[in-house]
Each structure stands twice: as structure tokens, then as C-alpha cells.
C-alpha positions in Angstrom: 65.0 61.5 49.9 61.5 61.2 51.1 60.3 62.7 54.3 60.2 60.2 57.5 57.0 61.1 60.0 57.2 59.4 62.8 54.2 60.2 65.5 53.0 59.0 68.7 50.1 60.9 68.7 47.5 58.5 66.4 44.4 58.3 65.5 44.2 54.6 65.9 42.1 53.8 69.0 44.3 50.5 69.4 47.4 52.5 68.9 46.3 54.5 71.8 45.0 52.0 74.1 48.3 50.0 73.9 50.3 53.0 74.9 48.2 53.1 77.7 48.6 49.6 78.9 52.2 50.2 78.2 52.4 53.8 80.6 50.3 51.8 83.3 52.1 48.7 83.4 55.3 50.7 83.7 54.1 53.4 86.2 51.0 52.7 87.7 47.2 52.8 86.8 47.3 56.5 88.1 49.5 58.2 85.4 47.1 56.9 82.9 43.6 58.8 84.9 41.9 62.0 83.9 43.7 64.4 86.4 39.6 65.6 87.3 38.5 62.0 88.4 39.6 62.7 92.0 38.8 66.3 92.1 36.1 68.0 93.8 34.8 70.6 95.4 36.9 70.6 98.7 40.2 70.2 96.8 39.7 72.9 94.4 39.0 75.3 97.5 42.0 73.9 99.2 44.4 74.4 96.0 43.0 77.8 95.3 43.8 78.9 98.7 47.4 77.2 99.0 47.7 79.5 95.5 46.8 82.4 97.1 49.3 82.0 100.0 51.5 81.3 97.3 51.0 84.5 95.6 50.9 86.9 98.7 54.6 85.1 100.0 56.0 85.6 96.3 54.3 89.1 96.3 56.3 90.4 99.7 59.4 88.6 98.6 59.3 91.0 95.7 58.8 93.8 97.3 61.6 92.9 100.2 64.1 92.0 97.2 63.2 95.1 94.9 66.7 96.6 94.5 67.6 99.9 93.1 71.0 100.6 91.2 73.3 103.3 93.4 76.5 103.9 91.4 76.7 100.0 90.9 76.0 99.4 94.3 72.3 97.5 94.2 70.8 98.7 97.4 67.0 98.1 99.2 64.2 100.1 97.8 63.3 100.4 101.4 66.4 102.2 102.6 65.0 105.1 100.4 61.7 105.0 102.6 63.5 106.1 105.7 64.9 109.7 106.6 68.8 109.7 107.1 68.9 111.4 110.7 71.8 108.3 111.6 75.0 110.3 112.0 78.6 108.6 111.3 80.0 107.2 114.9 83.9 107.3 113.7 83.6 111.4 112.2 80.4 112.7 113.1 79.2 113.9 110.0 75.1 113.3 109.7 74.3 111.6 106.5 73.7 113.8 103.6 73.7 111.7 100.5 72.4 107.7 99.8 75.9 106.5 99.4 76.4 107.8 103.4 73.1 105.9 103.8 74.3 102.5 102.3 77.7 102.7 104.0 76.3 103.1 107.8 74.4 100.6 107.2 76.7 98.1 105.9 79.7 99.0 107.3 79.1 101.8 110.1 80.1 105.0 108.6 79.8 107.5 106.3 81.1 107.7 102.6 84.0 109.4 103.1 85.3 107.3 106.2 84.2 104.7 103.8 87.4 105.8 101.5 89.4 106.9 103.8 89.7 103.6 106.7 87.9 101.0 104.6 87.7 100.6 101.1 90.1 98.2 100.0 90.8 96.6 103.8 86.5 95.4 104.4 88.5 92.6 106.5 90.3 94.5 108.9 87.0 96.5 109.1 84.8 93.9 109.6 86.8 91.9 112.4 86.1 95.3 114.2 88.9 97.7 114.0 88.2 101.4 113.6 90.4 104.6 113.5 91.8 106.0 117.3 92.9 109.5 117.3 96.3 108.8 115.9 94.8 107.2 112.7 92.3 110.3 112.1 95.0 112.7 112.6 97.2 111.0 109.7 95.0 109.9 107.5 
């Protein structure tokens, strides 16, 4: 079998003039202009500094979203920046490793109170109970 070739694209200036009569009559006389006919000076400085804004918003985004991998736990690069002087407020314990770090952050205690009162019950945790006396002396 022979090859088909079937192009838009032509050569043919009357090929290409009636495909612009056709996109105009079905979209409008502007879909068919040179994209620089209404350009000048005052636009091109106002797109070059929209694009600029556009950069330095996309640039902090980054930088606020930059994660870092913590024993599967993707935390902040930004909660590395920071000295760990927080101490736990169920045991007392002062931070000592990033895990502690991420855990009083997100849930209000250290690591090991972490595994002890609320891994596996973030619920009960989170609608604000925490360990009395009895609790810590059991667990």
C-alpha cells in the first residue's frame, strides 16, 4: 500500500488564506492576528514585571514547601533551622533528636510519649486528651 500524506501546513498561498477565512469566521478576526500587532513598549514592561512577581511567589513557595525525608515522615526544611530548646509538656524530657522535634510540633510531645499515648489513637489525641497521673504510672 502507498503512503497517505495528509498536511495542513501548505505551501499554497490560497490554501492558506482560506484557512484563515475559515479560523476567523469561526472565532473571530483576533485568532487570526500577529500576536505582536498590539504589543508595545508599555505592555512588554508590564508582562515582564507580572513575570517577575511570578517568579519571586513561585521562588518562596519552593523554599516554604522544600521537604526533607525523616524516617518516612516528610518534614519542613525549616524546622531544621531552629534550635530544639521546646521541652515535652506531658514528660518533661527537652528534645534531643528531630523525630522529638516533629512530634511537638504536630502533636505536642516528644517521641517517646509519641509511642507510648498516641500512635495508633491520633483521634483521641487530637480531640485533646492527654495522660493524668494514673495513665503515666501504667503505661
Amino acid at each position: 500500500m502507498g503512503r497517505i500524506e495528509y498536511s495542513i501546513m501548505s505551501d499554497d498561498p490560497n490554501h492558506i488564506a482560506a484557512l484563515e477565512k475559515a479560523i476567523s469566521d469561526k472565532y473571530g478576526d483576533d485568532t487570526i492576528q500577529n500576536p505582536k500587532a498590539n504589543w508595545d513598549e508599555g505592555k512588554e514592561k508590564e508582562y515582564l514585571a507580572q513575570m517577575k512577581e511570578l517568579y519571586q511567589k513561585v521562588k518562596k513557595n519552593d523554599q516554604w514547601q522544600e521537604k526533607i525525608d525523616l524516617n518516612g515522615i516528610k518534614v519542613s526544611k525549616k524546622l531544621f533551622n531552629r534550635d530544639s530548646t521546646k521541652c515535652c509538656p506531658v514528660c518533661g524530657s527537652f528534645a534531643r533528636k528531630a523525630k522529638d522535634d516533629v512530634c511537638l510540633i504536630k502533636f505536642d510531645c516528644c517521641e517517646t510519649c509519641f509511642e507510648k499515648y498516641v500512635d495508633g489513637r491520633e483521634e483521641r489525641w487530637i480531640e485533646g486528651w492527654r495522660p493524668n497521673e494514673n495513665n503515666k504510672n501504667r503505661s
